[in-house]
C-alpha positions in Angstrom: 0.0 0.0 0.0 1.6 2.4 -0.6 1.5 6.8 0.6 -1.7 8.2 0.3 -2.6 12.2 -0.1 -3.8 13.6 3.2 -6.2 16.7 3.1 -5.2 17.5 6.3 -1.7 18.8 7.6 0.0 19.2 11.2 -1.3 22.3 12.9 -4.9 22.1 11.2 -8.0 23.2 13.0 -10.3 20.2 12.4 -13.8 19.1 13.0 -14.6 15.7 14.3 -17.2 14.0 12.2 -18.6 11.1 14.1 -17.3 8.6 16.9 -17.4 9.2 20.8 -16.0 13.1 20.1 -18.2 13.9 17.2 -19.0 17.9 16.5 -15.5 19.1 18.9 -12.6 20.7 17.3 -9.1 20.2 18.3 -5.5 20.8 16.3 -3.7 18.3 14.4 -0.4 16.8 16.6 0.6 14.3 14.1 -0.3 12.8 11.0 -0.2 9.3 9.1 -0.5 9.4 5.4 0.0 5.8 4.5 -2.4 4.5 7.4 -5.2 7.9 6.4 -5.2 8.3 10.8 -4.5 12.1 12.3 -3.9 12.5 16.4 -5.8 15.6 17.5 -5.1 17.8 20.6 -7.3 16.4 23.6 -9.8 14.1 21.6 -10.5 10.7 21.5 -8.9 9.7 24.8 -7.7 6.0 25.6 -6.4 4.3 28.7 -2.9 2.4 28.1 -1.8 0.0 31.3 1.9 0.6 31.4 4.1 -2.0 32.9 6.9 -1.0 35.3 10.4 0.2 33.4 13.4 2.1 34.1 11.7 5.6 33.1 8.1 5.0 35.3 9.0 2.7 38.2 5.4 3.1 39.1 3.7 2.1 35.7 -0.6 2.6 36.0 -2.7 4.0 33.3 -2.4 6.5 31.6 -4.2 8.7 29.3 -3.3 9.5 25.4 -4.9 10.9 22.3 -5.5 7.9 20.1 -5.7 7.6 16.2 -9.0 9.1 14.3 -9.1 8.1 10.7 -8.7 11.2 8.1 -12.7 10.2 6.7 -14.1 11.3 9.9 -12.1 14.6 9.7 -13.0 18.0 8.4 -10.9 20.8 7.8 -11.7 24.0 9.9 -11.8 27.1 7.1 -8.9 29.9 9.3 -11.2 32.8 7.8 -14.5 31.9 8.6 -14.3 29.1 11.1 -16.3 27.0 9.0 -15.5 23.4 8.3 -15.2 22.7 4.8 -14.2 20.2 2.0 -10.5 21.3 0.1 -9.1 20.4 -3.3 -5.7 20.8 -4.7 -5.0 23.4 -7.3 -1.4 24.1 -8.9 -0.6 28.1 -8.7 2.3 29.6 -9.9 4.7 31.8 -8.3 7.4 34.0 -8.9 11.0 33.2 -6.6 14.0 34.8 -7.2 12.7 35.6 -11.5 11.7 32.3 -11.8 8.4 31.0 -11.9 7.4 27.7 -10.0 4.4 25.9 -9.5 3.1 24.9 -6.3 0.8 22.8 -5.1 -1.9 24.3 -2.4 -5.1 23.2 -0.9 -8.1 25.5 -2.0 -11.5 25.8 -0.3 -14.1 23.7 -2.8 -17.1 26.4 -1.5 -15.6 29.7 -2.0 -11.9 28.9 -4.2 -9.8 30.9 -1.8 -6.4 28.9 -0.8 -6.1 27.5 2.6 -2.6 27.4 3.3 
């Protein structure tokens, strides 16, 4: 299987779609192309039993964001705090007299660029 195209990026404001956290927002921590699962800030919470080691003699349960998958995300629109759906678009640029093209993530409802 190989790297899939995430629509979502570290640092994203997103929506939670459905699950136990469905209609909160949180920001993107990490993200996993090739598996399509994003960790968000504070949301979907699960208990891992830790054994005893060298770093927590104690060991207990803790508590850590878990895995959402990228389907049941939406991105969170910076301008007008709406979520929305994104496309990519190529727009070209002008660095140092040359032109390059880029690749950016534009809002599908009103065509302004998200990043």
């Amino acid at each position: 299987m190989g790297v899939g195209k995430a629509h979502i990026k570290k640092g994203d404001a997103v929506l939670i779609l459905s699950g136990k956290d469905s209609g909160k927002q949180g920001t993107v921590l990490r993200v996993n192309p090739g598996k399509q699962r994003a960790i968000v800030e504070g949301l979907n919470l699960i208990t891992k039993h830790m054994r005893p080691s060298a770093d927590s003699p104690e060991g207990g349960r803790t508590t850590i964001e878990g895995s959402i998958h990228m389907s049941n995300l939406k991105l969170i629109c910076p301008k007008t705090g709406q979520a929305i759906r994104t496309k990519r678009a190529i727009v070209e640029k002008e660095v140092s007299g040359r032109v390059k093209q880029f690749r950016v993530r534009v809002s599908r409802k009103t065509g302004e660029v998200v990043d």
